[in-house]
N, C-alpha and C positions, 0 to 999 in steps of 0.2 A: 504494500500500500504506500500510496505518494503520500511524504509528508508535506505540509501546507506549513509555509512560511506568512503572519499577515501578524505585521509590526503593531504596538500600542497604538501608533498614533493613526494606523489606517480603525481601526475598531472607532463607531460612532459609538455617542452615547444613546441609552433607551431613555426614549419619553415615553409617560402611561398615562394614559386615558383610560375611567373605569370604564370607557364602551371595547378595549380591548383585553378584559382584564384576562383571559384565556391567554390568548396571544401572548400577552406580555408575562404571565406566569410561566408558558410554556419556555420562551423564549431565555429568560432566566435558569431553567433550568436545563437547556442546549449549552448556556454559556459555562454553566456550572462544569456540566458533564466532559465541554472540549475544554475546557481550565482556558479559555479566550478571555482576558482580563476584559472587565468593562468599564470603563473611563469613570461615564456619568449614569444615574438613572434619577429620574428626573420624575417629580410623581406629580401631575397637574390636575388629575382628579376627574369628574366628567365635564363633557365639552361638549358643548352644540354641534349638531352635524357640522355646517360650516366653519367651526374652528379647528374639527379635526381634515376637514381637507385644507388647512393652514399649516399645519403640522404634516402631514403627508408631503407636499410640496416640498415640507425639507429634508426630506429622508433621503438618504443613498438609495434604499432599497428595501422590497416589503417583504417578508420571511411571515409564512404560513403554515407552521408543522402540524398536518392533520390529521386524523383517520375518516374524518367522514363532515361533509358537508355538504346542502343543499347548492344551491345557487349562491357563490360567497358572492356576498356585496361588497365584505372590505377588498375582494381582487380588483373588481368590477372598478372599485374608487380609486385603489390604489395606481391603476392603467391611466383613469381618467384623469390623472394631473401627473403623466409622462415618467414612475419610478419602475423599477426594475422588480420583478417578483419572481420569489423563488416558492414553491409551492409543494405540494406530493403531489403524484399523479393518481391523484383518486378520477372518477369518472368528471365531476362535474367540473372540476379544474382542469380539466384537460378542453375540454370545452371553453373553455377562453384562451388556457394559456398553451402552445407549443412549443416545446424543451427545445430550447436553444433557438426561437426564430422571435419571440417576444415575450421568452422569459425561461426560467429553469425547472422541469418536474424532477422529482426524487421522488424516493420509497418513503414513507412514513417511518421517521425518527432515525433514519442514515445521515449520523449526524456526520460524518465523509464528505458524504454529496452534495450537504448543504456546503459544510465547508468549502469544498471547490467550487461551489456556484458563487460563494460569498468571492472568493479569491480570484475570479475568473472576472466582475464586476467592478470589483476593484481597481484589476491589473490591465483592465479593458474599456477604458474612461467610453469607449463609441460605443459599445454595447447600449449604454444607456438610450445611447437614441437611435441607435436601431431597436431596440425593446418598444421605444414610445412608437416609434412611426409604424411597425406592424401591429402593436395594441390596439391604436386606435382605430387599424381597421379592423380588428376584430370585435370591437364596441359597436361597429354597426351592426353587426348582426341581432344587439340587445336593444337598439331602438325600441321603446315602448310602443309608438303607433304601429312599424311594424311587427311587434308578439303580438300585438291585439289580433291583427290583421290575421297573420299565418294561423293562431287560436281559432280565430272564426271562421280560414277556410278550414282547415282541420275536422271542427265543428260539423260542419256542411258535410260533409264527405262521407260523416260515419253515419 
């Protein structure tokens, strides 16, 4: 196995919002597990929708270690203000995101894989926006009028 070289000062710090408190427990305990020092954690408490896409904006990148989730919104938000996500390839995340074309899937809790996704994001500043400009077309596909729309011919059908 490759070891991963990712200095103090590339490691951001966590900010937590109770709308992520999963997220950010899980994530504290990745960092525990690979001994990744973490600078800052920063506890802001809950935030209005729009203050957390304030805070998303300034992230490196969105790390989402799952086993199972519906349709994630925070992917969906995370894409829609241009950050890099690293995700598992469960069914419904793969559904937005495609490993390596506008973001990274891994196995659930391969804290490895995340690792190389983290270091590969880092060490690959254009990623980021190659990540943004295929997300955003893959955000079309969630336009609201069009689900309605596909919903109703669906609908019709059966």
């Amino acid at each position: 196995q490759r070891k991963i070289k990712i200095t103090k000062e590339q490691i951001p710090g966590i900010i937590y919002s109770g709308l992520i408190a999963c997220v950010f427990a899980d994530l504290l305990v990745f960092f525990a597990l690979t001994k990744i020092p973490v600078i800052n954690v920063v506890l802001i408490g809950k935030l209005s929708h729009s203050e957390v896409f304030k805070y998303l904006k300034c992230a490196d990148m969105f790390i989402l270690n799952t086993a199972y989730e519906g349709m994630s919104h925070t992917i969906l938000e995370a894409i829609t203000v241009g950050i890099p996500v690293i995700t598992t390839n469960i069914p419904s995340n793969k559904e937005v995101i495609e490993d390596g074309v506008n973001g990274f899937l891994t196995d659930y809790n391969d804290k490895g894989k995340i690792l190389e996704a983290i270091q590969k994001i880092i060490e690959n500043p254009d990623l980021k926006s190659k990540f943004s400009v295929e997300s955003k077309k893959s955000l079309e596909y969630f336009k609201f009028e069009d689900l309605v729309l596909k919903t109703v011919k669906m609908l019709k059908e059966v």
